[in-house]
LOZA-657477 format. One record per residue (C-alpha): x, y, z. Coordinates in Angstrom, 3 decimals, decimal comma. Layout:
N
<X=X	Y=Y	Z=Z>
...
***
This chain:
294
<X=76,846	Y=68,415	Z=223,376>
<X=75,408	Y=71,847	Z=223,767>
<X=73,824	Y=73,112	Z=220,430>
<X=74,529	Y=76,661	Z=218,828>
<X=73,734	Y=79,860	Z=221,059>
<X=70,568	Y=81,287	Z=219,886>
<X=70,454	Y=85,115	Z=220,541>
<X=67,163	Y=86,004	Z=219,847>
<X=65,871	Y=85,190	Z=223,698>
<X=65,466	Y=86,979	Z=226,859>
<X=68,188	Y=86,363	Z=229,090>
<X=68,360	Y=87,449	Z=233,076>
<X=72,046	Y=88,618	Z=234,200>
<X=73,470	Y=85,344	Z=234,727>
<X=72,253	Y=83,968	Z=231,257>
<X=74,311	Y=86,764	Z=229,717>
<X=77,295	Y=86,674	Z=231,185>
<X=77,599	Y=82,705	Z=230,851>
<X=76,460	Y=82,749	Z=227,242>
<X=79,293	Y=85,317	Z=226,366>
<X=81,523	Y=82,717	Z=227,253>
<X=79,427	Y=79,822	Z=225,890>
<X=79,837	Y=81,595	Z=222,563>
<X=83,583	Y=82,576	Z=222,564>
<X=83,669	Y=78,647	Z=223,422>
<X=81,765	Y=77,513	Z=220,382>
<X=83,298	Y=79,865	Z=218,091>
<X=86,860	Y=80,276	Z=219,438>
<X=88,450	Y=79,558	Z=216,282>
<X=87,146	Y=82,023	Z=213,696>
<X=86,312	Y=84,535	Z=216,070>
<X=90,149	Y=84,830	Z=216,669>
<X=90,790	Y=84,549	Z=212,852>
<X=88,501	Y=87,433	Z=212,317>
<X=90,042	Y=89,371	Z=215,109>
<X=93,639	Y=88,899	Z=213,682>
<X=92,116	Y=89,473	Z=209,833>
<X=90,530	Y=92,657	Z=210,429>
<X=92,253	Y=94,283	Z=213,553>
<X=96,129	Y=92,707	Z=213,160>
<X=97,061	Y=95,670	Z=211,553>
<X=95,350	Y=98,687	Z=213,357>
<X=96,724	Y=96,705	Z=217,057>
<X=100,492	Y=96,438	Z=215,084>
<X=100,036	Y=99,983	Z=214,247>
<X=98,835	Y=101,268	Z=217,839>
<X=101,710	Y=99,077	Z=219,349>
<X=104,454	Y=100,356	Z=217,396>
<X=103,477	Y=104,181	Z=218,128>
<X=102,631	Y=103,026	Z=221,994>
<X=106,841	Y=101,680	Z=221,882>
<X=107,550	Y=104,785	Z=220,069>
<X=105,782	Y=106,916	Z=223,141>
<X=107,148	Y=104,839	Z=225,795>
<X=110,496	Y=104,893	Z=224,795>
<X=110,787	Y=108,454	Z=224,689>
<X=109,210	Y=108,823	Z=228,269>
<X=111,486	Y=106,372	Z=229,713>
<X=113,992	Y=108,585	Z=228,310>
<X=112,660	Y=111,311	Z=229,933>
<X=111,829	Y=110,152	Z=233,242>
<X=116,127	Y=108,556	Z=233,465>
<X=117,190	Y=112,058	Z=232,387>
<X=114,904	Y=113,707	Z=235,105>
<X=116,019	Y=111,124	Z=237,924>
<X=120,063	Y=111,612	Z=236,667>
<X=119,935	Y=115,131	Z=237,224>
<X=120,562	Y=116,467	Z=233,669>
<X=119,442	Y=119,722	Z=232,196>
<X=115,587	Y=119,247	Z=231,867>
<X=115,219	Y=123,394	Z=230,758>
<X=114,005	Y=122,273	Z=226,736>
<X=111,660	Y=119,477	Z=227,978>
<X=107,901	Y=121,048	Z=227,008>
<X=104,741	Y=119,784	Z=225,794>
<X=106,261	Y=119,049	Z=222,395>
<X=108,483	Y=116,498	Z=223,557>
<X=106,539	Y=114,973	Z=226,128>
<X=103,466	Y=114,462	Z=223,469>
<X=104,768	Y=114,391	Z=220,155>
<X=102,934	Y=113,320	Z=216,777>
<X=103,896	Y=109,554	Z=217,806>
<X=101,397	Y=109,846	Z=221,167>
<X=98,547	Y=111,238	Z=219,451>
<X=99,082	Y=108,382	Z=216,642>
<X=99,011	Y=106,550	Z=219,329>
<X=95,503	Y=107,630	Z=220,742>
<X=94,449	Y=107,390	Z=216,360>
<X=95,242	Y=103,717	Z=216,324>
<X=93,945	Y=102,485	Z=219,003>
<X=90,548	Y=103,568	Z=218,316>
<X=90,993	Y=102,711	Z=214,995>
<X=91,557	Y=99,459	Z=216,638>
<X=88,777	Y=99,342	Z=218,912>
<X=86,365	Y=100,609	Z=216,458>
<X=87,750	Y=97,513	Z=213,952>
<X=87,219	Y=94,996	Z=216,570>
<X=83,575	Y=96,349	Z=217,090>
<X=82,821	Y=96,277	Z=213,579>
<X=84,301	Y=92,772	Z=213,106>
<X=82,541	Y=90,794	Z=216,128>
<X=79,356	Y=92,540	Z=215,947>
<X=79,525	Y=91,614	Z=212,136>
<X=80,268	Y=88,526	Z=212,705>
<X=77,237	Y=88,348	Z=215,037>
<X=75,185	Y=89,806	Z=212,532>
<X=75,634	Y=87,422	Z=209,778>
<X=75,752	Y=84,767	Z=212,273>
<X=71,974	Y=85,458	Z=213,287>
<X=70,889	Y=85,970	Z=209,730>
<X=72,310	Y=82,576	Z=208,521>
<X=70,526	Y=80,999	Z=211,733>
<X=73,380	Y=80,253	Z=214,002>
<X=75,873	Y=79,101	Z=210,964>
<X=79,870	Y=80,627	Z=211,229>
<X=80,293	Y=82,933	Z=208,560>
<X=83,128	Y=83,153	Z=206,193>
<X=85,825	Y=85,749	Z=206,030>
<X=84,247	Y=87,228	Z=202,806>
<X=81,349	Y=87,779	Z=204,638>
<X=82,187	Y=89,268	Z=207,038>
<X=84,334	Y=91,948	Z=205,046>
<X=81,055	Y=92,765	Z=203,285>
<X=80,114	Y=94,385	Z=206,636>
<X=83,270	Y=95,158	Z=207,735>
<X=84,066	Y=97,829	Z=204,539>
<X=80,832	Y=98,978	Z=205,394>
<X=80,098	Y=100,089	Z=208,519>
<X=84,092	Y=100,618	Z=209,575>
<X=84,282	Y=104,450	Z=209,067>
<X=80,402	Y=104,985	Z=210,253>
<X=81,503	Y=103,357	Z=213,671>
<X=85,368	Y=104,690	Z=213,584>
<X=83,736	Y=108,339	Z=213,071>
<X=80,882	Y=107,539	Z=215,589>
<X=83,171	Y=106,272	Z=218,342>
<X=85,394	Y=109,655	Z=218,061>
<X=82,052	Y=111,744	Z=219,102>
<X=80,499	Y=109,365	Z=221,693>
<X=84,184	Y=109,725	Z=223,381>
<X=84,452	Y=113,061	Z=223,444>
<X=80,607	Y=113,389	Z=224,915>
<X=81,571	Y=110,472	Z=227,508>
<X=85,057	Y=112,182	Z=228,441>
<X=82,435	Y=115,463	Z=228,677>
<X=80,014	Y=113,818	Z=231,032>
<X=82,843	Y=112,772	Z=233,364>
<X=83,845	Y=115,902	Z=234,529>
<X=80,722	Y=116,410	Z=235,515>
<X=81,344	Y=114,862	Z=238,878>
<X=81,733	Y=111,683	Z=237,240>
<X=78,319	Y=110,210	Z=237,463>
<X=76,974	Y=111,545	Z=234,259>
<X=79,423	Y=109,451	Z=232,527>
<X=78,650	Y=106,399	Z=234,367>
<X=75,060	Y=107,350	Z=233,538>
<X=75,218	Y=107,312	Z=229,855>
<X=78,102	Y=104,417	Z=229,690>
<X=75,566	Y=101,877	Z=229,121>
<X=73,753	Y=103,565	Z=226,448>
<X=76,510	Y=104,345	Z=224,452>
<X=78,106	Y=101,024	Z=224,703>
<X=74,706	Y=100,046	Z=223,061>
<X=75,073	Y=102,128	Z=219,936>
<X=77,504	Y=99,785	Z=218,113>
<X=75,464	Y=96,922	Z=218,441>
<X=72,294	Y=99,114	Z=216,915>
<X=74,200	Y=100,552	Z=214,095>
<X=75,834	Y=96,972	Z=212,832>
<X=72,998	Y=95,131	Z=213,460>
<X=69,539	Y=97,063	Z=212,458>
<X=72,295	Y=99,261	Z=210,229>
<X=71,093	Y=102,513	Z=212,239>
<X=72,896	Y=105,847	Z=211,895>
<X=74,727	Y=107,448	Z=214,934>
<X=71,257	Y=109,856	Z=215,555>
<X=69,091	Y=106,637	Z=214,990>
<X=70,904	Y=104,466	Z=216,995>
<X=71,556	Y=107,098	Z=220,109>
<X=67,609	Y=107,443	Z=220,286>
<X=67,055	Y=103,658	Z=220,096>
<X=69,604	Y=102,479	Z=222,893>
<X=67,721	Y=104,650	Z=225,394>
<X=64,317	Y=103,064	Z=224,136>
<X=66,008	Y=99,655	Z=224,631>
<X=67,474	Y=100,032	Z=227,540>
<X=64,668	Y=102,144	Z=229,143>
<X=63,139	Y=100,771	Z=232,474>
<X=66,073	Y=98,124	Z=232,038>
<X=69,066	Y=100,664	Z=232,972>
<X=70,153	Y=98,701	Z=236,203>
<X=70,436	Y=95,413	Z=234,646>
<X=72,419	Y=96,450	Z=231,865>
<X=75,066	Y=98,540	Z=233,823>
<X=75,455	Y=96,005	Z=235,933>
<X=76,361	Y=93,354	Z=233,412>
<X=78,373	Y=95,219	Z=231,811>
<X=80,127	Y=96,486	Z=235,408>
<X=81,000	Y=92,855	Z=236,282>
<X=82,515	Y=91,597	Z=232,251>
<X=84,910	Y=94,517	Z=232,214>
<X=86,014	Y=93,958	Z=235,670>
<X=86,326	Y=89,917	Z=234,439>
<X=88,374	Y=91,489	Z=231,207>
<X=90,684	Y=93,862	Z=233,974>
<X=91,409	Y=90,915	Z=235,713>
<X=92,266	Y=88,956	Z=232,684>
<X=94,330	Y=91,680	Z=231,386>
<X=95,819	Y=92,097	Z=235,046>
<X=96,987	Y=88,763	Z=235,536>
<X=99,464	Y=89,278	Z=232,156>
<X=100,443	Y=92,836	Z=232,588>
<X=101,135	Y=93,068	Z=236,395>
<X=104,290	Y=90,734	Z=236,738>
<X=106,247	Y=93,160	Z=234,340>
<X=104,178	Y=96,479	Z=235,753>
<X=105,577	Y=95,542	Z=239,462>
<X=109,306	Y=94,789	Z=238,214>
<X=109,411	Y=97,734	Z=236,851>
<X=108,532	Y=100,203	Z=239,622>
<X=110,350	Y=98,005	Z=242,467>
<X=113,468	Y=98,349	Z=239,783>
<X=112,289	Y=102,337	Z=239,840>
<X=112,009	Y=102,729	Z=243,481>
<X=115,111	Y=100,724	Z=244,308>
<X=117,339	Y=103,166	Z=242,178>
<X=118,647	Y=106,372	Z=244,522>
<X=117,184	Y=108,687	Z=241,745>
<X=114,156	Y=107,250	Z=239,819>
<X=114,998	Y=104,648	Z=236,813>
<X=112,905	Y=102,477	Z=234,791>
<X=113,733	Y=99,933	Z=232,929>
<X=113,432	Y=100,470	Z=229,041>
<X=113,232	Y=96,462	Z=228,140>
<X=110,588	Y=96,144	Z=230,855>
<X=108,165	Y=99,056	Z=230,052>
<X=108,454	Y=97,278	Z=226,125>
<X=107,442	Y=94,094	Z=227,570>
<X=104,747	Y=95,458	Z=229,610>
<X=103,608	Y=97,669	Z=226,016>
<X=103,840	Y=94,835	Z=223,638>
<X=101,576	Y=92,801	Z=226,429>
<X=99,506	Y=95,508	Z=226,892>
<X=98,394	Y=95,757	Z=223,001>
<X=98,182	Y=91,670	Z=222,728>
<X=95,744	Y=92,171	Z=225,327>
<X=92,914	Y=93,717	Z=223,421>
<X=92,047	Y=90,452	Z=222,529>
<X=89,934	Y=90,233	Z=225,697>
<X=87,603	Y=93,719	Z=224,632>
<X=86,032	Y=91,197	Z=222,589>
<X=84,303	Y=89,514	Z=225,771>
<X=82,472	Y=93,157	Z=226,567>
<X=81,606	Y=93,173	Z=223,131>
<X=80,049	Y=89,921	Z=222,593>
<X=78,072	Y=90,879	Z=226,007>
<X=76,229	Y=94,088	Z=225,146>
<X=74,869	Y=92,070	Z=222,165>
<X=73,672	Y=89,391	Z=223,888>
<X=71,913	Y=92,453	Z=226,153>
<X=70,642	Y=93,778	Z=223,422>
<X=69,181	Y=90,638	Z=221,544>
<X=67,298	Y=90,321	Z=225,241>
<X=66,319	Y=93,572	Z=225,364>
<X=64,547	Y=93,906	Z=221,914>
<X=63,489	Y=90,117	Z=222,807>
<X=61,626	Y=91,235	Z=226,221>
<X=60,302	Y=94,600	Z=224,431>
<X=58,980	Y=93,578	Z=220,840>
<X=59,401	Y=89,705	Z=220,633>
<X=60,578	Y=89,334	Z=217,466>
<X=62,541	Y=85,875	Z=217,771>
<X=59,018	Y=85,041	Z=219,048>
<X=56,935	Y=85,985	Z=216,049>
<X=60,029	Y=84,906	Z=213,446>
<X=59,598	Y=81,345	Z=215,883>
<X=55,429	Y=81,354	Z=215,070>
<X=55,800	Y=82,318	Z=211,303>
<X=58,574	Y=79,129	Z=210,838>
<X=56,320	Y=76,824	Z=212,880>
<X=56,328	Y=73,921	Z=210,769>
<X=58,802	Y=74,875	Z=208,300>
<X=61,842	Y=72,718	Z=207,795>
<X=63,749	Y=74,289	Z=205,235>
<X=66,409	Y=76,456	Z=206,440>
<X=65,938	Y=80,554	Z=206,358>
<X=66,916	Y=82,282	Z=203,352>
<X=69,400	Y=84,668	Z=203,449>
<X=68,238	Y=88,099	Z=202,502>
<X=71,181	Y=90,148	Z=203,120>
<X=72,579	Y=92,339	Z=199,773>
<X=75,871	Y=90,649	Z=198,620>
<X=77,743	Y=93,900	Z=198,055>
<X=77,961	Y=96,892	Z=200,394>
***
């Protein structure tokens, strides 16, 4: 039987991408009962306004294709207060998921590869939710900045910022401390660390691909096989609801940067090394020095 994941090692490409899935294998279980604790109701709340959204565009698109009056359809209707809800809760719901697995990794690693409990991770959760949630607003709007720059800025800085997080939850870093320290980390190690992280989302698209596409191609061959353009309202629902059920997977990505990180610091400043050397010998299990309230 293969024993718990240790994170504090230098991994090459391969060792990261099959220990991400080594872990979510080893801690399946309350990995998906902290996801469901702690994001449930930020994905219920992004779904419902995501229905709400798509139900009025449907609308839109069968009065459009049936010839009615379209003179008082403007910008108000097409993005009302339910689409920009919409954009709120999901990265309420991203930035909850981040919090709650990187958490979890973080008391995992302090309690030398034990599972936390749900307590526990709340501690951390209350926390550092609203540092990340307000953190993840301004490192989106300086991404969304450095792709219209021709695009390659973005993908330049995509690794680094995906980096952040991890630096934040686990070294408890602010958003200035932690933007300085991911290009440290990742300096001279850029290529790697893009790449990784290039090949798990395009593992997560595919996952997410393989649910979503059935319903995604009914519904335009039903659209295209209309005379005027149609889509089907019970099909674009389907294809919402499986769309938001399907954040489940962002928490491969996550679990992926922080194994890149742990190998990062590991390869710079060795500190599972020296934490190995000062334990030699000792057989009593580390203490636990974390505060108990937040």
């Amino acid at each position: 039987m293969t024993g718990k994941l240790e994170f504090r090692k230098k991994r090459d490409f391969g060792q990261v991408i099959n220990d991400t899935f080594t872990f979510i294998r080893q801690n399946f279980k309350p990995l998906i009962k902290i996801y469901f604790t702690f994001c449930g109701l930020f994905v219920l709340a992004s779904m419902l306004t995501m229905l709400l959204q798509q139900y009025k565009m449907v609308n839109i698109i069968n009065t459009v294709g049936n010839g009615t009056n379209t003179k008082g359809i403007g910008f108000s209707t097409l993005y009302g207060l339910e689409y920009f809800l919409s954009i709120l809760f999901s990265l309420a719901s991203y930035a909850s998921m981040s919090v709650a697995i990187l958490s979890y990794i973080a008391i995992y690693v302090q309690k030398g590869n034990q599972t936390p409990t749900t307590d526990e991770v709340w501690g951390f959760f209350k926390y550092y939710f609203f540092r990340i949630f307000g953190s993840s607003i301004l490192l989106i709007i300086l991404v969304s900045i450095a792709f219209l720059f021709c695009l390659v800025p973005g993908f330049w800085l995509f690794p680094y910022v995906a980096m952040i997080f991890p630096i934040m939850v686990i070294e408890n870093g602010g958003l200035n401390y932690s933007f300085n320290r991911s290009f440290a980390i990742i300096k001279d190690n850029f290529w790697i660390t893009f790449g990784t992280l290039i090949v798990v989302w395009i593992i997560v698209y595919a996952c997410m691909s393989m649910i979503i596409l059935p319903t995604s191609l009914f519904n335009m061959i039903g659209m295209f096989s209309h005379k005027t353009p149609h889509m089907s309202l019970t099909l674009t629902m389907i294809t919402t609801v499986l769309q938001s059920l399907c954040q489940v997977f962002t928490i491969i990505p996550i679990i992926t940067i922080t194994l890149t990180y742990f190998s990062l610091v590991e390869q710079k400043e060795n500190p599972g090394l020296m934490e190995r050397i000062s334990n030699f010998g000792n057989t009593e299990k580390p203490i636990d020095t974390r505060p108990e309230e937040y």
